[in-house]
C-alpha positions in Angstrom: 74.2 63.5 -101.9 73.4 65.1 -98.8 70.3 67.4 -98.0 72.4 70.8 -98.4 73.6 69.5 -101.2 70.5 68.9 -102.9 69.0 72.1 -101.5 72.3 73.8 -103.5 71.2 71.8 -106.4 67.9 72.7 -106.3 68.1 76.3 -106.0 70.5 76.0 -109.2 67.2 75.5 -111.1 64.6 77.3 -109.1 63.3 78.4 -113.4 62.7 74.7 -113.6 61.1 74.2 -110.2 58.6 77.5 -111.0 58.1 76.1 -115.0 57.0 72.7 -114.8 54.3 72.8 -111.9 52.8 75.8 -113.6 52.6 74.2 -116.8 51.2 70.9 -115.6 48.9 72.2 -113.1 47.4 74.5 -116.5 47.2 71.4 -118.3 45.3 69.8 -115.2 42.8 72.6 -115.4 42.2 72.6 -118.8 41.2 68.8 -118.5 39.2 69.5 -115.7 37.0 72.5 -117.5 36.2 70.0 -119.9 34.6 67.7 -117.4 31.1 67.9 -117.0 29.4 69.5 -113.4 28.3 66.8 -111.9 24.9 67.1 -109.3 23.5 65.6 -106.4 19.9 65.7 -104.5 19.0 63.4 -101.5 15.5 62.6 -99.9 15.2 61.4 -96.5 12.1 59.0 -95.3 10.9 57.6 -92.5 9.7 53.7 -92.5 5.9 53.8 -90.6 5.8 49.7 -89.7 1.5 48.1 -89.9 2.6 46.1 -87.3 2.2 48.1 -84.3 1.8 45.5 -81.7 5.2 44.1 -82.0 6.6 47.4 -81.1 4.6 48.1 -78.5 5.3 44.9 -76.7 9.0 45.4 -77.4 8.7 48.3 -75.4 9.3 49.0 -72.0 5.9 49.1 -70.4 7.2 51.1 -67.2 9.6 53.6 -68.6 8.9 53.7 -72.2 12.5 52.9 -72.9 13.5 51.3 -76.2 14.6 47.8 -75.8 17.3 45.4 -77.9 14.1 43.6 -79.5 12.6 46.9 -81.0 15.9 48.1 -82.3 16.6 44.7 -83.5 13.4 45.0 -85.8 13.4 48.7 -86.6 17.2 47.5 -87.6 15.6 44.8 -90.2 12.8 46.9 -91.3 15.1 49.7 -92.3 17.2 47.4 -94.2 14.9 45.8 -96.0 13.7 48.7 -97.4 17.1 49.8 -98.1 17.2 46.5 -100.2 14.0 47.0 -101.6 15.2 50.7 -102.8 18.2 48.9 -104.2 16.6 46.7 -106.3 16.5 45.9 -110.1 12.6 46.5 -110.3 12.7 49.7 -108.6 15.1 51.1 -111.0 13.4 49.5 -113.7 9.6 50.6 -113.0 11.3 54.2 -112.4 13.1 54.4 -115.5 9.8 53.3 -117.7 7.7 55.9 -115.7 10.3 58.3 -116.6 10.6 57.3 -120.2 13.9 56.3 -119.6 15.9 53.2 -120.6 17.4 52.6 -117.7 18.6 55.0 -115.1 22.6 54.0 -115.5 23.7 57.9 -115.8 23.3 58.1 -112.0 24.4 56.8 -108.8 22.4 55.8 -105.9 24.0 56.3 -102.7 21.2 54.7 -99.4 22.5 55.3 -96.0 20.8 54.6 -92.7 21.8 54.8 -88.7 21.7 51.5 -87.4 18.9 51.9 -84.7 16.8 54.5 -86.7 14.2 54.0 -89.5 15.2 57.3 -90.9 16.4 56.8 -94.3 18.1 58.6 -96.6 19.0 58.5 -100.6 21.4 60.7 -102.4 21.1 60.5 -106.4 24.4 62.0 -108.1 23.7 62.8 -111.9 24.5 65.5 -114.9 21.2 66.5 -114.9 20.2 68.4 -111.9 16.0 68.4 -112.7 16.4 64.7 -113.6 18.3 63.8 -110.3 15.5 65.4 -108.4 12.9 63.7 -110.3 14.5 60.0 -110.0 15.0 60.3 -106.4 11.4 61.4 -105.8 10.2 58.7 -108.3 12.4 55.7 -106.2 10.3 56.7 -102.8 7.4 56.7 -104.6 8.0 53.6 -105.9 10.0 51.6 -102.9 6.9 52.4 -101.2 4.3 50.7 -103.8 6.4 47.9 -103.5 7.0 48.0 -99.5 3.6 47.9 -99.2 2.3 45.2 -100.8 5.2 42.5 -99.8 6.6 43.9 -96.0 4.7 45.0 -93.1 5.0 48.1 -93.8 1.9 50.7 -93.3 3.9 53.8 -95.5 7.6 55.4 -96.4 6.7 58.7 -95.1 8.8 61.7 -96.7 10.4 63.6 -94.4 12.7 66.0 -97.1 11.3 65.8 -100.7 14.4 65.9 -102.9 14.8 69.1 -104.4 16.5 70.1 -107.9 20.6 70.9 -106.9 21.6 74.5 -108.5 25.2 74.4 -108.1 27.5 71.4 -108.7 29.1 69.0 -106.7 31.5 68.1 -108.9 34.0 67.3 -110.1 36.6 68.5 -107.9 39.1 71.0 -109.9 40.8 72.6 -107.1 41.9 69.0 -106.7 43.2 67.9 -110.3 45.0 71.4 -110.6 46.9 70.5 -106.9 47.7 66.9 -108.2 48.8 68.5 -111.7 51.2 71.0 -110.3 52.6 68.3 -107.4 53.6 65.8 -110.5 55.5 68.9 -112.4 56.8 69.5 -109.0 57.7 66.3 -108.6 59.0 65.8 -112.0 61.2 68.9 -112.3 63.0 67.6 -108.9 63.3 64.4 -110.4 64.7 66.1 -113.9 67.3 68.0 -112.0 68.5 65.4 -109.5 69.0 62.3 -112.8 70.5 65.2 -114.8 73.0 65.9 -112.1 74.0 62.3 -111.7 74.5 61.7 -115.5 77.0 64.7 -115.6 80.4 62.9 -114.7 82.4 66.5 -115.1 84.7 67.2 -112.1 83.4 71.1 -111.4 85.6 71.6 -108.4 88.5 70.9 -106.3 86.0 69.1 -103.5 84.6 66.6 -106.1 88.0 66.0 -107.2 89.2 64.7 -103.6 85.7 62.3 -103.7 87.2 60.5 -106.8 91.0 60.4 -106.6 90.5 59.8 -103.0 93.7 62.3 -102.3 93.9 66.0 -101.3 94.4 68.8 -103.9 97.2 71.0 -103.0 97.1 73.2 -105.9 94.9 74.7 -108.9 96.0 75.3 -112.3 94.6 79.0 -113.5 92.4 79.2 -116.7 94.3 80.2 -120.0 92.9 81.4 -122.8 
């Protein structure tokens, strides 16, 4: 089958091609209105080290330039306290504060640059107060916990998360797009088995194909 061909075919069922991604991409939608909205809130923090020596002496004394050593340790710090915020007893001491049993209903997303202490921590959750409140919490607590085991003079908050007020998901622009590409999809597929399962000679050209001779005449239609 050539690509005209299959265009002819094709527009032979345009009903079929309008139908099916319609009614799939409605059934898409209707799943996706029964999803809940899902919420996300992030706090960013800056790690204040105790030991202020060490980064003075990794300094440049003439130009004040940062040097490999300092970035190598601002580098560590910042991950440790991304580990640290990470952690099983974090979770846990925030979820008992909380009154909660454990804080499994929501994820924790910790990203970092690799030569800043700037962190940051995005809490995704149905509930949009209770993200708000966990992420809050976590600082709180990674910073108890900093404190008394790392070097580390205080996780100053730089943007207190705050409670989300519209959604970030889930995405139903996308499952109604993937809905009606598969009817698409399917309604092409329909119409191109269909046409290969019908063995009927329709025409003089097909005809030619099979016999592998030319036609030279046509019998008329009588009723």
């Amino acid at each position: 089958m050539t690509l005209f061909e299959l265009i002819g075919l094709l527009r032979k069922h345009l009903a079929l091609l309008f139908i099916l991604p319609v009614l799939t991409g409605a059934i898409a939608f209707a799943y996706a209105s029964t999803l809940p909205n899902e919420y996300n809130t992030t706090t960013t923090m800056y790690v204040l080290s105790r030991n202020n020596d060490l980064e003075q002496e990794a300094a440049s004394p003439s130009s004040g330039a940062v040097t490999p050593q300092e970035l190598s340790f601002s580098s560590m710090l910042t991950g440790d306290v991304e580990t640290i915020i990470n952690s099983v007893r974090v979770k846990e001491n925030v979820a008992a504060r909380l009154g909660l049993s454990n804080l499994g209903g929501y994820q924790f997303a910790v990203a970092r640059g690799a030569s800043s202490r700037v962190i940051s921590l995005t809490i995704s959750g149905r509930d949009p107060e209770m993200c708000a409140t966990i992420a809050n919490a976590v600082v709180e607590e990674a910073n108890s916990i900093a404190s008394q085991i790392m070097q580390i003079q205080a996780i100053n908050v730089i943007d207190v998360a705050k409670i989300p007020t519209n959604p970030s998901g889930p995405n139903r622009q996308r499952y109604i797009m993937i809905g009606a590409a598969a009817g698409l999809f399917a309604a092409i597929a329909i119409i191109i088995v269909r046409d290969l399962l019908d063995t009927r000679v329709r025409n003089g050209k097909e005809a030619e194909e099979i016999i592998g001779v030319p036609v030279v005449g046509h019998y008329p239609e009588f009723d």
